[in-house]
Backbone bond lengths (Angstrom), bond angles and torsions (degrees), N, CA, C in turn:
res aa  C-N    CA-C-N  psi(-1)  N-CA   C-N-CA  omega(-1)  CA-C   N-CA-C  phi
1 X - - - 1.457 - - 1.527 109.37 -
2 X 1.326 123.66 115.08 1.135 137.44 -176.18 2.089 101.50 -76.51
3 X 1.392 110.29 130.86 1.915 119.32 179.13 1.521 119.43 -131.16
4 X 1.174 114.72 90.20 1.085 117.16 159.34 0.901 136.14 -53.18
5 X 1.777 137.68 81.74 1.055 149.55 161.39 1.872 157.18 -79.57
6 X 0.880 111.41 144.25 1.378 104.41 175.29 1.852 127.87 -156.36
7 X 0.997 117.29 131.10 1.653 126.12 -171.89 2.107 88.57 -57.09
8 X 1.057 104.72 146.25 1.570 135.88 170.81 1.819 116.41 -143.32
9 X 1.557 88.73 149.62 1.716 100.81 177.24 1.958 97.65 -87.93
10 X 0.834 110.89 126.65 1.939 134.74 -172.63 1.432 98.13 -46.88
11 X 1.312 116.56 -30.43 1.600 126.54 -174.93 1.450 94.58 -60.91
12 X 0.993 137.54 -63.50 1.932 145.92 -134.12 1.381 96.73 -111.01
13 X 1.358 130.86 10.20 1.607 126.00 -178.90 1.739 112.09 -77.70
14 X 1.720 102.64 -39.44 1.540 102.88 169.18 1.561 122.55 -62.79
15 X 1.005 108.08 -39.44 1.239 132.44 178.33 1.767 121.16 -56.79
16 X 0.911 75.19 -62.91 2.188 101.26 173.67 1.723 92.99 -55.72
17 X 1.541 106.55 -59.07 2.059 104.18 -176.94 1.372 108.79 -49.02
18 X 1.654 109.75 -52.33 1.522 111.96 -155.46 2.006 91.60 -60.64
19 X 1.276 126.28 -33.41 1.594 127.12 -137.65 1.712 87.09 -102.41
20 X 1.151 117.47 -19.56 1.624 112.20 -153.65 2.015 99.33 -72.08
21 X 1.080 111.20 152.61 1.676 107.75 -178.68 1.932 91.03 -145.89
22 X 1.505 104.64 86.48 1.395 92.32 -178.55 1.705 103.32 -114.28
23 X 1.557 117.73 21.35 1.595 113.65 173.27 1.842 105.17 63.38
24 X 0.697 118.23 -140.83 1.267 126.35 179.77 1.708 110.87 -42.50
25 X 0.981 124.39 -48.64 1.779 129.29 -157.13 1.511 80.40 -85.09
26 X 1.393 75.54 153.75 1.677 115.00 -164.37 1.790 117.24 -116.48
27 X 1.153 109.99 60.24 1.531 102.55 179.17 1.560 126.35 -44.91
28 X 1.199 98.94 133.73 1.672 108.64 -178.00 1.972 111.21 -118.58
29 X 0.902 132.14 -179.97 1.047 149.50 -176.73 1.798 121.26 -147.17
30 X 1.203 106.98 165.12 1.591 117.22 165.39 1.329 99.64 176.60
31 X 1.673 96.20 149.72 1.345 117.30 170.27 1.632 119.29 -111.93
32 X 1.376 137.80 123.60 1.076 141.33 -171.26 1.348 104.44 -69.57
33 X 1.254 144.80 117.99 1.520 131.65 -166.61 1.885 113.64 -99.31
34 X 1.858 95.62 -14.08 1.287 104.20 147.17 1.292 143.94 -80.31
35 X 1.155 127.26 -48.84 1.067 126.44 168.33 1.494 121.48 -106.50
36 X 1.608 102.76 31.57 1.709 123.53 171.02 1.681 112.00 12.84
37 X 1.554 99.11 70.27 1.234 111.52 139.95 1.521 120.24 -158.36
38 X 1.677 117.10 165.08 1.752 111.55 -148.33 1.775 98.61 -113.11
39 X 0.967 123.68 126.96 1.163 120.58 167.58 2.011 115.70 -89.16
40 X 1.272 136.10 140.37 1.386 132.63 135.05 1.422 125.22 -46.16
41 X 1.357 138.58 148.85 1.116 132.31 -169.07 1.507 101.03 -166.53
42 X 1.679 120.58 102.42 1.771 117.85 141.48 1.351 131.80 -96.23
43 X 1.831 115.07 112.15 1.197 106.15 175.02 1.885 116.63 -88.04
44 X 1.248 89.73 135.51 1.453 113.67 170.25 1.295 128.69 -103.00
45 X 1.375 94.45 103.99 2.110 98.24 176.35 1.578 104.10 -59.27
46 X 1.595 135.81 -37.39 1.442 130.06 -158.97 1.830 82.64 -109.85
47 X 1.349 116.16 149.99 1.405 136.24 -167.78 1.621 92.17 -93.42
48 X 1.301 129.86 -18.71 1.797 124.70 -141.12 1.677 75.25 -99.70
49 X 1.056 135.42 -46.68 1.858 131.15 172.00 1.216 143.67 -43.19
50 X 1.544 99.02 -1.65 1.481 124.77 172.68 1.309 117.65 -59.64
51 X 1.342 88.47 -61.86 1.922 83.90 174.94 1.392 124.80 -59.00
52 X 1.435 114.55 -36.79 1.064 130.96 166.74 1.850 136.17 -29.32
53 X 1.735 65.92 -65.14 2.102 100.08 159.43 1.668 111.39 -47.95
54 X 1.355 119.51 -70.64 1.145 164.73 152.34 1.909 93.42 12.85
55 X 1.396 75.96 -80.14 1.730 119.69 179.50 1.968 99.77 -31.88
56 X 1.351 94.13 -78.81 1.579 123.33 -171.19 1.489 96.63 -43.37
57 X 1.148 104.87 -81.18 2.248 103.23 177.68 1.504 114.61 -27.60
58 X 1.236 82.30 -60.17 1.808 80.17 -172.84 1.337 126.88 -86.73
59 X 1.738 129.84 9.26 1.789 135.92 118.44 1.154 121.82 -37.86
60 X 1.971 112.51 -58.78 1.191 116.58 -170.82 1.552 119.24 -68.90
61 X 1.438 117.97 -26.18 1.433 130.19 167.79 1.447 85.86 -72.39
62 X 0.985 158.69 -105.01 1.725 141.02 -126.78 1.474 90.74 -54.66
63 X 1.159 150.53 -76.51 1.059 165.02 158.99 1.840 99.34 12.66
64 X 1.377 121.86 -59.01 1.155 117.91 177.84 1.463 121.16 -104.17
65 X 1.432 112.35 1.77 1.779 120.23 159.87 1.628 90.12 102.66
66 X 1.526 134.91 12.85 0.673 114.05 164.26 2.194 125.79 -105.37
67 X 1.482 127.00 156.88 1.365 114.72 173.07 1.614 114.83 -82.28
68 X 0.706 122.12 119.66 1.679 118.64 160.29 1.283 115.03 -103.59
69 X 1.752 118.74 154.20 0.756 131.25 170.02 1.721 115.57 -135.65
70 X 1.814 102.06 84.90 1.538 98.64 172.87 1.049 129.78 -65.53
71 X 2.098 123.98 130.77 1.758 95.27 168.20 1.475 92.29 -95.67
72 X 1.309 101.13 -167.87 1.292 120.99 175.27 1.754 122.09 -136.77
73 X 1.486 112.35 120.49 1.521 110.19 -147.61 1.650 86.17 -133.30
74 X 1.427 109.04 -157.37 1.462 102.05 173.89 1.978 93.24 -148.03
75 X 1.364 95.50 -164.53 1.889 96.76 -169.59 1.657 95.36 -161.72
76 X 1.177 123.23 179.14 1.453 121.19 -163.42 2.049 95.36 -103.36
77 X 1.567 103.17 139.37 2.009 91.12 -169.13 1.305 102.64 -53.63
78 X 1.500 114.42 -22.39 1.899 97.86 -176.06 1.105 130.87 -55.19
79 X 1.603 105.93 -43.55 1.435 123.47 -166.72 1.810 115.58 -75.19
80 X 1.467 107.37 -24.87 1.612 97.50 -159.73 1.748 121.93 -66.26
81 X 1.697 107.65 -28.36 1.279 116.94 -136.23 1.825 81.47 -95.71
82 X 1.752 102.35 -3.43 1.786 95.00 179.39 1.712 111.94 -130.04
83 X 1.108 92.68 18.74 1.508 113.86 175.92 1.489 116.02 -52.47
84 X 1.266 122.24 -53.65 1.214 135.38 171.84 1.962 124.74 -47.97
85 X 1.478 79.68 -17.40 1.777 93.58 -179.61 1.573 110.21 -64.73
86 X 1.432 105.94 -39.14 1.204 91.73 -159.27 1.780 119.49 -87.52
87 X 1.064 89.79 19.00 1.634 114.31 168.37 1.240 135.25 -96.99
88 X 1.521 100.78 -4.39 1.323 100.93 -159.90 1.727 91.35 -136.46
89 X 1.815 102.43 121.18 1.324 99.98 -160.84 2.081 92.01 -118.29
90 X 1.415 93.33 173.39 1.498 99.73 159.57 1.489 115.18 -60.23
91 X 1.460 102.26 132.14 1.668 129.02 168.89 1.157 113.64 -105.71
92 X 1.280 124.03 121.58 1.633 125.85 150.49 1.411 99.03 -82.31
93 X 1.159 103.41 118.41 1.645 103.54 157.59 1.721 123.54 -107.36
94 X 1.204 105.81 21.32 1.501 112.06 158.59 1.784 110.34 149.26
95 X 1.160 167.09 159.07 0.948 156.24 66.66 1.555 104.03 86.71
96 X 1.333 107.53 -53.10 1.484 125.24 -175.05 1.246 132.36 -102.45
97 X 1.336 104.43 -6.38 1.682 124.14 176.19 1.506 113.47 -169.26
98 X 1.127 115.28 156.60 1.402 134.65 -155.15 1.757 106.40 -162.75
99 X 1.496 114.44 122.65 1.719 104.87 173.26 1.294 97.50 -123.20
100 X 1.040 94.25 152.53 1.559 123.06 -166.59 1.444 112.39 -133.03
101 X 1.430 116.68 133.34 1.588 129.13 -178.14 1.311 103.95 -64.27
102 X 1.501 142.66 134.04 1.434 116.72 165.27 0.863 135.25 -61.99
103 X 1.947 129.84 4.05 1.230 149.87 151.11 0.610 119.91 -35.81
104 X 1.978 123.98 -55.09 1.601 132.87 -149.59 1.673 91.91 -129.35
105 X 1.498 109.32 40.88 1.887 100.29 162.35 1.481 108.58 -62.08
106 X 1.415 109.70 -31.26 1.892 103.76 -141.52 1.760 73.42 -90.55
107 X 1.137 140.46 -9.18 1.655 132.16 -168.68 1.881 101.76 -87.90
108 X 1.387 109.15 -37.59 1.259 106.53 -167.82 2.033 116.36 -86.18
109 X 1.307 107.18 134.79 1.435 98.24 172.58 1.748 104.96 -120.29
110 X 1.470 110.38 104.27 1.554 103.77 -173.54 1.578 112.35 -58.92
111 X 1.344 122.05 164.93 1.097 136.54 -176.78 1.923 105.43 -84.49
112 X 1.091 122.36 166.81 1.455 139.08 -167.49 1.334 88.90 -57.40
113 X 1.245 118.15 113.98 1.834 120.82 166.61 1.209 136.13 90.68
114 X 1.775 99.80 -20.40 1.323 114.56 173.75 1.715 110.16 -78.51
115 X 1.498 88.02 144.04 1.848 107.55 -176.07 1.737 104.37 -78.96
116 X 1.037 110.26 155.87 1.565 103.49 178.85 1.236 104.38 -135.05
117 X 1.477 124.61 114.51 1.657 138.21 -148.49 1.920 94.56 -115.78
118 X 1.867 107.25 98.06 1.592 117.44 -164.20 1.999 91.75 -87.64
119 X 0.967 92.74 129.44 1.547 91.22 169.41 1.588 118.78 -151.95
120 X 0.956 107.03 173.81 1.962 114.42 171.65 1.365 93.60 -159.91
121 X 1.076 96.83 116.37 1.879 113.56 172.65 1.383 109.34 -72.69
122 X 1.155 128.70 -25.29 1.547 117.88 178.29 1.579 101.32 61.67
123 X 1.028 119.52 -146.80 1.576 142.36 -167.53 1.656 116.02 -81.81
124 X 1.739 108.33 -7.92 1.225 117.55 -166.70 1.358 106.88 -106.89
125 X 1.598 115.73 168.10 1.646 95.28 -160.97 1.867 94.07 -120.81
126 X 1.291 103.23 153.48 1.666 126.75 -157.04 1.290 119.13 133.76
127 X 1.077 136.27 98.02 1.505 116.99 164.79 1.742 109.78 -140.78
128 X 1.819 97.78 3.44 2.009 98.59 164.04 1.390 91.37 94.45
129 X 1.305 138.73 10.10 1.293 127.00 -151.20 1.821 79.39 -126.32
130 X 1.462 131.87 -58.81 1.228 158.20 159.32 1.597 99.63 1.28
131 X 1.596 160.01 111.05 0.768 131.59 164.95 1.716 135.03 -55.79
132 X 2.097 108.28 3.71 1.514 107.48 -179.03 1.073 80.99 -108.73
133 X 1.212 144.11 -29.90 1.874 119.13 -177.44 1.593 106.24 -85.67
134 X 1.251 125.91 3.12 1.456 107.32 177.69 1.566 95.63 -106.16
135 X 1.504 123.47 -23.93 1.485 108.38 171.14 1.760 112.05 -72.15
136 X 1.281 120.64 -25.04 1.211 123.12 174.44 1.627 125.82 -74.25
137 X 1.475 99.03 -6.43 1.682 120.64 175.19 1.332 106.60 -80.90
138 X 1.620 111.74 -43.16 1.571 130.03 -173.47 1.258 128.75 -54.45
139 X 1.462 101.19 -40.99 1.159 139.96 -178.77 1.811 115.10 -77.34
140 X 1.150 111.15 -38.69 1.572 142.51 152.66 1.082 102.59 -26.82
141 X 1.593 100.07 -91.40 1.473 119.88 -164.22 1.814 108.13 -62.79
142 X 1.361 123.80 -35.68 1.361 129.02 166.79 1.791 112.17 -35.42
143 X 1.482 81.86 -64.78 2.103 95.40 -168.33 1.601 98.60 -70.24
144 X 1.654 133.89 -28.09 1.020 116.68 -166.62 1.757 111.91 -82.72
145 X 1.585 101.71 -14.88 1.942 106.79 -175.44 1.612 99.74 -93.46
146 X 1.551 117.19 4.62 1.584 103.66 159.99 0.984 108.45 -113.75
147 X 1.486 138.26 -9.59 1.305 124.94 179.19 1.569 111.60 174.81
148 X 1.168 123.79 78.55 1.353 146.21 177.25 1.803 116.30 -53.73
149 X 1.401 128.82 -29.24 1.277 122.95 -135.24 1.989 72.46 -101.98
150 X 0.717 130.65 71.03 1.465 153.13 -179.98 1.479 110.67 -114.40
151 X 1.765 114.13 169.22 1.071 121.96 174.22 1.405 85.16 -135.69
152 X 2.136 99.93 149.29 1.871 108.38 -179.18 1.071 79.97 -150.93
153 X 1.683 90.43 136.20 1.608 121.77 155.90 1.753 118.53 -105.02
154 X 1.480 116.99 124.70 1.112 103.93 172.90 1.908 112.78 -104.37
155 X 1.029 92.32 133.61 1.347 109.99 -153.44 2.236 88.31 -95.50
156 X 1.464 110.40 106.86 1.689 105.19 160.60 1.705 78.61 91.04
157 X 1.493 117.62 60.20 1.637 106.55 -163.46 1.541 99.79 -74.41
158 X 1.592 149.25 -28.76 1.097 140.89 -155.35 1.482 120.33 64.05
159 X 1.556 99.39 -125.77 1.366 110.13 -173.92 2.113 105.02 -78.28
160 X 1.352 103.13 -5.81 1.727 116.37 -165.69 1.082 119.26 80.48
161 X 1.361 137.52 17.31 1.331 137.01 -159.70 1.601 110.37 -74.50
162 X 1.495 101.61 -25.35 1.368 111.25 -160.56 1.653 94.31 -83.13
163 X 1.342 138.53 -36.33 1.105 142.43 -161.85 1.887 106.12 -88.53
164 X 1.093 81.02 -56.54 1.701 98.59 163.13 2.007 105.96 -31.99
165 X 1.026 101.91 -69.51 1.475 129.57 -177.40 1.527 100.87 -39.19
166 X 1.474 111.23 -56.23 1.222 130.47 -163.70 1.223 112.54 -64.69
167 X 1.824 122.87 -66.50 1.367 118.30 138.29 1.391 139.07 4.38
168 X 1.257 105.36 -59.29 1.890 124.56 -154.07 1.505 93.30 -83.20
169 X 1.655 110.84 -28.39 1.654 110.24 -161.53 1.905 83.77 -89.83
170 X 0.701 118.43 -8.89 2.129 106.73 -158.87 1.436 106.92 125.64
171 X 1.232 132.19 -46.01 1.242 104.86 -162.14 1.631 133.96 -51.59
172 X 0.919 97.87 135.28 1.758 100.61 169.15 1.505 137.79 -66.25
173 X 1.118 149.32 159.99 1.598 148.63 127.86 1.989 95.36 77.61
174 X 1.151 102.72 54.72 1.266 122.05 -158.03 1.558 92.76 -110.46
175 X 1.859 98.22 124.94 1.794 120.58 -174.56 1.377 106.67 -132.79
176 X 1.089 120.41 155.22 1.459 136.15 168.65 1.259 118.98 -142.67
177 X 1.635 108.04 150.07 1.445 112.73 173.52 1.272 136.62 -143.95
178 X 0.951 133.93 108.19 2.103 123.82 172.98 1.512 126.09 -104.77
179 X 1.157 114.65 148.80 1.146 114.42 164.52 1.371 111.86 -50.58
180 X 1.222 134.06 -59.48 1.936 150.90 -160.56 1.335 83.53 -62.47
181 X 1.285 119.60 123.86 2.078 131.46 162.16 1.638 80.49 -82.18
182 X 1.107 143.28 -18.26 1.561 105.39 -169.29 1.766 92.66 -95.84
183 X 1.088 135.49 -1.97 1.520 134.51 -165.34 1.633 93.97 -107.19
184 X 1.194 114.31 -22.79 1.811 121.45 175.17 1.553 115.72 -81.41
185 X 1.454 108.06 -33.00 1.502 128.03 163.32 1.881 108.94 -44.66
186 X 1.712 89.04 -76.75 1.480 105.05 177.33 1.454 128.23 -28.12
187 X 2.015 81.52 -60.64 1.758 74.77 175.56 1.226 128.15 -72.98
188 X 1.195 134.03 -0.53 1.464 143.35 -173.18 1.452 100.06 -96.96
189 X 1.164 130.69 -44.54 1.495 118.90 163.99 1.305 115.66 -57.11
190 X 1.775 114.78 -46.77 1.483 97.90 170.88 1.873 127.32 -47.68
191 X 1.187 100.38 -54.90 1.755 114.55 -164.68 2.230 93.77 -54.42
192 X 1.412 105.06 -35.51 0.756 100.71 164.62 1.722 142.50 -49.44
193 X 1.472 92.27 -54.65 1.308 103.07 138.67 1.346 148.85 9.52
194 X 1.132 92.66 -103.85 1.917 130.78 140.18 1.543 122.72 -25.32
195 X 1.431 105.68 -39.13 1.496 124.02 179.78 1.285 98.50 76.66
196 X 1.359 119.61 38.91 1.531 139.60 178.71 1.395 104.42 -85.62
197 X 1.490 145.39 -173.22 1.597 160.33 -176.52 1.405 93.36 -164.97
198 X 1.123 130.90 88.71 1.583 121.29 169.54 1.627 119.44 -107.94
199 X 1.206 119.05 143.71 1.398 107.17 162.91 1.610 131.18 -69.56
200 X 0.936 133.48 79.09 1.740 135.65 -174.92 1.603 96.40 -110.14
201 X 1.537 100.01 120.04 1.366 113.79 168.84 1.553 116.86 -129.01
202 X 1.186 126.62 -176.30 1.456 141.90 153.28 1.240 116.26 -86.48
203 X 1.845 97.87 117.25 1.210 108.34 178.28 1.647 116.66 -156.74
204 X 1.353 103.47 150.58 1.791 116.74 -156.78 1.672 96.27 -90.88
205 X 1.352 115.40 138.08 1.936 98.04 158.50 1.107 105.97 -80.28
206 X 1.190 130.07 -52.99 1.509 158.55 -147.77 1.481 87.41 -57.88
207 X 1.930 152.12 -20.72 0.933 152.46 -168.98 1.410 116.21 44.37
208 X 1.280 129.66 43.69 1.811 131.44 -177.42 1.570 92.59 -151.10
209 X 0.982 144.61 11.27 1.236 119.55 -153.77 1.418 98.98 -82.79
210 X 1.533 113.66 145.34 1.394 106.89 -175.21 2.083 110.49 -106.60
211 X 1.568 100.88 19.12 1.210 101.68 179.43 1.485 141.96 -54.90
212 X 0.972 172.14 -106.44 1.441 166.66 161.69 1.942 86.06 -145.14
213 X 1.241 94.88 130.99 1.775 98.86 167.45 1.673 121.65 71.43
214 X 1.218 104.50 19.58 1.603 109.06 -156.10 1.686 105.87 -106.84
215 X 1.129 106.97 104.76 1.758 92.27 172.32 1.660 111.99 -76.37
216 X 1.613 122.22 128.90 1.437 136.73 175.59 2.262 90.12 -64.33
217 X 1.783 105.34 119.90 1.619 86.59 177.28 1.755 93.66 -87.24
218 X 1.041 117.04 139.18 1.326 120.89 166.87 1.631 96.09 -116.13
219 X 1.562 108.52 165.08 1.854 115.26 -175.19 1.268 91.66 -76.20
220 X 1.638 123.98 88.93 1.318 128.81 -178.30 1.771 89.70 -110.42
221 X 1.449 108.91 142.93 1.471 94.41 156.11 0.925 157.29 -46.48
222 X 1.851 102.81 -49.15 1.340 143.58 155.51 2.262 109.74 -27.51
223 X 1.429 99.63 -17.21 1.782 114.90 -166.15 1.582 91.75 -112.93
224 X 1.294 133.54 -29.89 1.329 121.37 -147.19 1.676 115.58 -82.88
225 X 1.088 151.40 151.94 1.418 148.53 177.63 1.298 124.67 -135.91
226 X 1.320 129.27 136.77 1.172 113.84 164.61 1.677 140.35 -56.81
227 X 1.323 108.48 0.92 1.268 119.10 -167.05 1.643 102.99 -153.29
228 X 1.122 130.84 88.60 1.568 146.81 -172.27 1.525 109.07 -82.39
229 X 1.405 133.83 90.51 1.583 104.25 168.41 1.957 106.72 -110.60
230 X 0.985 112.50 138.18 1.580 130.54 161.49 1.152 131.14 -102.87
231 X 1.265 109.32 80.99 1.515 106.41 -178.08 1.755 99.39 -91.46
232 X 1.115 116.85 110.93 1.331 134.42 146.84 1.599 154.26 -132.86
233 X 1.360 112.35 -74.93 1.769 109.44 178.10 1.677 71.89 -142.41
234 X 1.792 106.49 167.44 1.527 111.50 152.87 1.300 104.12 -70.76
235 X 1.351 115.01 -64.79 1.484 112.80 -159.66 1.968 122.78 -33.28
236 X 1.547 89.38 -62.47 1.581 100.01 141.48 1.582 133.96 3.53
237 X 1.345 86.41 -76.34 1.818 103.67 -167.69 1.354 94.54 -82.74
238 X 1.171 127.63 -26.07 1.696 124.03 -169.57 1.480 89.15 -91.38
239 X 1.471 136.69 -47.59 1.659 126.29 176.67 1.709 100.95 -54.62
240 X 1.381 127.82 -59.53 1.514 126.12 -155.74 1.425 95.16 -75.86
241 X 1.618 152.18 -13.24 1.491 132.69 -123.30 1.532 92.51 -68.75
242 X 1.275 141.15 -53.84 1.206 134.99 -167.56 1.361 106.05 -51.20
243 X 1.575 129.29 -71.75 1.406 117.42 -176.77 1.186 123.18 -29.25
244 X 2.153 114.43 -64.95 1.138 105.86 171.70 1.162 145.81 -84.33
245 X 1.441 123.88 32.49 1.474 125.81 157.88 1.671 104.57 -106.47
246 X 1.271 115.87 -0.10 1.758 118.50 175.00 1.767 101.59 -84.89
247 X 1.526 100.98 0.81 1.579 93.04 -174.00 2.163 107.77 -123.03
248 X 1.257 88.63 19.82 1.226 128.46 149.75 1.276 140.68 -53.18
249 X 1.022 137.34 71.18 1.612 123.59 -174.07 1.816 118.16 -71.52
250 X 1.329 101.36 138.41 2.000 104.75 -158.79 2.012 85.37 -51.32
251 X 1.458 113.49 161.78 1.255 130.67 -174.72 1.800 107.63 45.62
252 X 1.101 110.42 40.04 1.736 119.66 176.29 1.235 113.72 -111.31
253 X 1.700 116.75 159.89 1.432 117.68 -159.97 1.639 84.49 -102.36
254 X 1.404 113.70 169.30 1.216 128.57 178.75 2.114 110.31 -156.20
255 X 1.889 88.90 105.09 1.376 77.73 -173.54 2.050 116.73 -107.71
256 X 0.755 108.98 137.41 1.459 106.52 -162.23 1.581 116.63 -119.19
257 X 1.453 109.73 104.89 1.939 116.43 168.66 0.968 127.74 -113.26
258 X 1.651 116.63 -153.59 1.472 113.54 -148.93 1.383 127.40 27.09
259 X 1.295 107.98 65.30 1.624 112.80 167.56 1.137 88.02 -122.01
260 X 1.167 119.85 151.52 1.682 141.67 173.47 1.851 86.31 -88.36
261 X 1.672 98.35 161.92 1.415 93.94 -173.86 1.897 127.08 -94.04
262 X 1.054 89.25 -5.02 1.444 114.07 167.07 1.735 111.15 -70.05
263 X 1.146 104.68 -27.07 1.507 105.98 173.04 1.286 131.78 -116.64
264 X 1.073 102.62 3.33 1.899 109.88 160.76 1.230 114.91 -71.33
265 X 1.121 142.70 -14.59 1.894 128.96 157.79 1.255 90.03 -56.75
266 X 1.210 150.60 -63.30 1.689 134.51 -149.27 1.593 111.77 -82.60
267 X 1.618 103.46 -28.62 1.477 88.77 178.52 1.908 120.97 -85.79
268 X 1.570 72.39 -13.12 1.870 78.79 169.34 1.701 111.54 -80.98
269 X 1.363 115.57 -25.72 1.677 116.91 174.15 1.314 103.20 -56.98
270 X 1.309 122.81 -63.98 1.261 143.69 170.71 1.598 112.40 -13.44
271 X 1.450 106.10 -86.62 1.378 98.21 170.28 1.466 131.09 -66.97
272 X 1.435 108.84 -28.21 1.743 106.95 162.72 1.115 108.60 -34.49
273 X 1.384 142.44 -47.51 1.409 144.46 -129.91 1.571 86.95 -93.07
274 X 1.219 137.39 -16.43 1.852 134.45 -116.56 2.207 82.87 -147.87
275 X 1.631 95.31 -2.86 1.361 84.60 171.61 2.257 108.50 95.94
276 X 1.270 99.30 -4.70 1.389 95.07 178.06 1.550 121.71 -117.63
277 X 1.551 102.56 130.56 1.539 102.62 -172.88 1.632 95.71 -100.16
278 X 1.890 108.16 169.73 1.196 139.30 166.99 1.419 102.44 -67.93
279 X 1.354 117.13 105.42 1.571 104.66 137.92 1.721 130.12 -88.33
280 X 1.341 117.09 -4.54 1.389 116.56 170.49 1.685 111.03 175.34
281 X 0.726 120.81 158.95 1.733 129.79 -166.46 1.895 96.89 -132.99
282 X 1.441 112.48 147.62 1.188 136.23 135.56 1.227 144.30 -121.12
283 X 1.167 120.06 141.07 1.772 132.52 -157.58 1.506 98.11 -123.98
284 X 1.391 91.80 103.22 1.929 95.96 163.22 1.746 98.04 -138.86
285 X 1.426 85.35 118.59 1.388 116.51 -177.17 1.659 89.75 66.20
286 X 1.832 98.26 -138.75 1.541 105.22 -178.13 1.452 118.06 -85.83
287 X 1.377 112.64 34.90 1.614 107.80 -166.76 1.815 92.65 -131.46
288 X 1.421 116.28 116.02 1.497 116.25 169.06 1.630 119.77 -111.34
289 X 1.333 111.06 127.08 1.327 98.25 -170.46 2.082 96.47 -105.95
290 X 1.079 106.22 -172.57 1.337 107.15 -169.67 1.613 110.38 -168.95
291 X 1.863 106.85 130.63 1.382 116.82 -174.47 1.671 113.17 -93.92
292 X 1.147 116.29 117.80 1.321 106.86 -171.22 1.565 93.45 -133.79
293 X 1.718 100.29 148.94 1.606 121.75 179.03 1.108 101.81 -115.46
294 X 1.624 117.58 179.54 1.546 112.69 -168.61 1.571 95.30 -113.46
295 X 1.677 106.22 131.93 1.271 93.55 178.01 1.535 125.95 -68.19
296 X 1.562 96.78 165.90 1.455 101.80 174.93 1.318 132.29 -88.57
297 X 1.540 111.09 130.90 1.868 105.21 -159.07 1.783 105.55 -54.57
298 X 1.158 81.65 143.23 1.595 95.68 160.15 1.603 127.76 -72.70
């Protein structure tokens, strides 16, 4: 199996996904959690796509101001398609939850009460390890030990971890959605998993999408939740802010990631403007996510 690779700074990995246009090839990622740093990675079954590969990284790096330099090496066909495993370890994420690889079930023994959230992210991104999906876990487990009997939508669901999560803590009437059918797949094998039934579909914010299988979200009720999280890009949340606070229910939490931290003053202006204040922010590393409610009219 021929891999087009290259080392990246952890900051520009969302960024590099959202910008990358490689047609067929499938960019992947990992972060070494030992020696904390993330490489890019396209595997190629045909060798003649290299350049190709090659090509794609280094657009999508100008594209975000950054240089790359992919090589291109190869790996044995056994190893690639489980490569990603060995990166991805058991998480306690508090007292109250714990995720676990479905590799290392028979390794883990949860503690008295704690939920144990089984997953394999496959190709889709979530796995709690992420510093915006583990502040968006935090945040989870926070809203679910004051008051669980809620409804959450995860908005850009990925691998589902976040909904999954949501579930495991209490929440109720719990939906998810992505554009990617293969990241809508995932999560449905995950919840499966779980021995969960979840709703995860395909769905557009932008409400036009003319894709095959795509629900347009309009501020339908039928969409709205008491508990909203979006983990995605800033830019994103500052392009969608109207959609996703219409998917909001009035006195509902709204939690919002992947912002780099340099750009959370604007995405917090953003929704200020739309009627929603900060109740608290987290900063792990350069990524801050932030819980905001809708204020109350004057």
């Amino acid at each position: 199996m021929t891999v087009v690779s290259c080392p990246i700074d952890e900051r520009h990995v969302n960024p590099l996904f959202e910008v990358f246009d490689g047609g067929d090839l499938i960019l992947s990622s990992y972060r070494d959690v030992e020696d904390d740093h993330t490489t890019l990675q396209i595997f190629l079954p045909d060798p003649s796509d290299a350049t190709r590969a090659v090509e794609a990284l280094v657009a999508a790096g100008h594209i975000v101001g950054v240089e790359l330099h992919p090589a291109v090496g190869s790996i044995p066909d056994e190893d690639w398609k489980l490569a990603y495993r060995k990166h991805f370890k058991i998480d306690v994420v508090s007292p109250r939850l714990a995720i676990v690889p479905e590799w290392e079930i028979g390794s883990f023994k949860p503690a008295p009460g704690q939920k144990t959230l089984i997953l394999d992210p496959g190709m889709a991104f979530g796995t709690g390890q992420h510093a915006t999906t583990r502040a968006c876990l935090n945040f989870i487990d926070r809203l679910a030990a004051e008051d669980a009997d809620r409804s959450f939508l995860d908005v850009g669901c990925g691998s589902g971890i976040l909904a999954i999560a949501a579930v495991l803590e209490g929440f109720r009437a719990v939906k998810g959605f992505d554009i990617d059918p293969d990241a809508v797949q995932n999560a449905n094998e995950n919840a499966a998993r779980n021995g969960l039934s979840l709703d995860f579909f395909r769905g557009d914010l932008s409400g036009s999408s003319r894709l095959n299988d795509v629900i347009p979200l309009s501020p339908a009720e039928r969409f709205a939740a008491d508990v909203v999280a979006a983990n995605v890009l800033g830019p994103i949340l500052i392009r969608f802010a109207k959609e996703i606070v219409a998917l909001v229910k009035p006195d509902g939490k709204l939690i919002l990631s992947g912002i780099l931290d340099e750009l959370y003053p604007e995405v917090a202006a953003a929704y200020a403007a739309l009627g929603f204040v900060e109740i608290d922010s987290e900063l792990i590393g350069e990524w801050r996510t932030g819980l905001f409610k809708c204020r109350a009219p004057s």
